[in-house]
N, C-alpha and C positions, 0 to 999 in steps of 0.2 A: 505548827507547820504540818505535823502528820493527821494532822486532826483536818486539817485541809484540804490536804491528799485525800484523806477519806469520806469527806465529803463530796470533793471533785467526782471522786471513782463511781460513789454511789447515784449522783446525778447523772453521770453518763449510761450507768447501768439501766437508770428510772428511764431515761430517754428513749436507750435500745431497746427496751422491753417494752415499753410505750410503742415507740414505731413498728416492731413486732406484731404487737397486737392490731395493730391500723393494718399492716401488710396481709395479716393472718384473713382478718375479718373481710378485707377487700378481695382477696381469693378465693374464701368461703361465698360475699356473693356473687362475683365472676362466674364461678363453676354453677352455683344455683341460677346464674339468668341464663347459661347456656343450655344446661339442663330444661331449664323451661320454652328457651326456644327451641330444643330439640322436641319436645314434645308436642309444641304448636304445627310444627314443620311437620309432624305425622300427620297429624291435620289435612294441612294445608297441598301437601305434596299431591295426595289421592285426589283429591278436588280440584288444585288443580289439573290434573292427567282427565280426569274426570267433564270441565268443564270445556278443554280444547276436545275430546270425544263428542259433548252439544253441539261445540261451532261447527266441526265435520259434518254433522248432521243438520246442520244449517243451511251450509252450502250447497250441500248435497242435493239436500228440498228445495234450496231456490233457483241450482240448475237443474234443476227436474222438473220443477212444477205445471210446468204445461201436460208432463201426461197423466195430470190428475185431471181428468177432463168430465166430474162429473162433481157437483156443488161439495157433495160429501165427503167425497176426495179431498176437493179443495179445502174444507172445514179443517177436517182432519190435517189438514198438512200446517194449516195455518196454526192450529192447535200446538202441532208440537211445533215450530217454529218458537213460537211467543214462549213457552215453555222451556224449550231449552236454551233459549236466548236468558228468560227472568232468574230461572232456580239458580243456576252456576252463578251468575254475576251476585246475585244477593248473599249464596255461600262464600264468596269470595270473601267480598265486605264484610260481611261476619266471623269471619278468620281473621282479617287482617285487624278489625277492632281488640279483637284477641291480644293478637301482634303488637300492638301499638301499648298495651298497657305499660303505663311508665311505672317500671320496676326501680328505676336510680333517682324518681323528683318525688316530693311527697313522701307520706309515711308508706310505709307498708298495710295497711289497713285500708286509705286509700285505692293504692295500688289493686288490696284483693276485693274491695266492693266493687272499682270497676272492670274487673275480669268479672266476677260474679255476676255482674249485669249483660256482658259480653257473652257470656258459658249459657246465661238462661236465653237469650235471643236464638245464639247458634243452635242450643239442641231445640227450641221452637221450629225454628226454618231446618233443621233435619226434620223433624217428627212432618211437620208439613211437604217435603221433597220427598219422603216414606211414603205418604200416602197419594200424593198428583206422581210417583214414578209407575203405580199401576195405570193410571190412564196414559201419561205418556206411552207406554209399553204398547197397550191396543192402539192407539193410534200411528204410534210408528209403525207395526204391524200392519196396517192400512194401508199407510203410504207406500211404504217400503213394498208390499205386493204387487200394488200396481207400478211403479217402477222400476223395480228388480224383475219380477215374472210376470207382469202384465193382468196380475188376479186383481178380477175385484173381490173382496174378500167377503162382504156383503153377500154376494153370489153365489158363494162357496161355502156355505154352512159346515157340513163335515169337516173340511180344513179348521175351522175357526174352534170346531167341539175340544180338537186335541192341543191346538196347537196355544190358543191362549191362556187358559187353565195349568200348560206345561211353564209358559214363558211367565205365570206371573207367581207359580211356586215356587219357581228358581231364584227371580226378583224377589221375592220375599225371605227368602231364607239367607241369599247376598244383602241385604239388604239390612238384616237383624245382626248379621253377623259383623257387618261396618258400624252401624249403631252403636255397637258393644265395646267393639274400639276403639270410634272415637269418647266413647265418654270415658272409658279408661285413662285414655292421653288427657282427655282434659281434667281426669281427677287427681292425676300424678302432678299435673303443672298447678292445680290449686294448692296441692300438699306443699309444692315447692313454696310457693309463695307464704304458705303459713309459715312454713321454716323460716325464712328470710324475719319475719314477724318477731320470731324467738330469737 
């Protein structure tokens, strides 16, 4: 009879410490998929701020574009058009591929080859928005002159000696300096994921 009892006790014991352990482990990944959504969401927050910044400048240029009234104008506006319409929408989908990695179906291995393949796309289309944000820059410079002050900026050479050489070492060094962050953000959500792994 007591042999019983102590039997019962110790099943119940095996049980709670059992469910424990499932309660423990399921917290442990909870907190690690927030944690990696928090880190995605750094990402994703500045790009988006970032990609409604293009659409303004979309608008902007297509209520404007009539006083581009000279082909090159018009080039130029169309340029950045198409450009800040493509880069944000492609960063977008590249973050949300991110976002989407099923962390709770499949293994975790899974899970981090395809963030891994996500990670390698995203900083591709950064390193590639790094490099077309210097044309963009001259060219909104373009438009932007002749709509805002009526310059052509072609015209005005001295103008163009200070002013784009200024505006694309600022771009560059904002620019190194986002870089740097986001692959920060996205090596802390890899870590996470290997942890989940362990």
């Amino acid at each position: 009879m007591e042999i019983d009892k102590m039997k019962s006790l110790w099943e119940d014991m095996s049980k709670k410490v059992e469910r424990q352990e499932i309660l423990t482990d399921q917290l442990i990944f909870d907190m690690t998929k927030e944690r990696y959504e928090n880190r995605i969401r750094s990402i994703s927050v500045p790009e988006t701020i970032s990609a409604l910044i293009c659409f303004a400048v979309i608008i902007f240029l297509i209520s404007n574009f009539n006083l581009l009234d000279v082909w090159y104008l018009q080039l130029s506006g169309i340029l950045t058009i198409v450009a800040c319409l493509l880069l944000p929408i492609l960063s977008l989908k590249s973050i949300q591929r991110m976002k989407n990695v099923p962390i709770s179906k499949g293994t975790y291995k899974e899970a981090l080859a395809i963030y891994a393949k996500a990670r390698v796309k995203f900083i591709r289309l950064q390193k590639v928005s790094f490099y077309t944000s210097f044309i963009v820059l001259i060219l909104c410079v373009i438009s932007f002159g002749k709509i805002i002050k009526g310059i052509d900026v072609f015209t005005m050479t001295e103008k163009l000696n200070w002013l784009v050489p200024s505006g694309i070492g600022v771009l560059f060094i904002f620019s190194q300096w986002v870089l740097k962050k986001y692959k920060g953000s996205m090596d802390s959500a890899n870590d996470l994921l290997k942890e989940l792994e362990e």
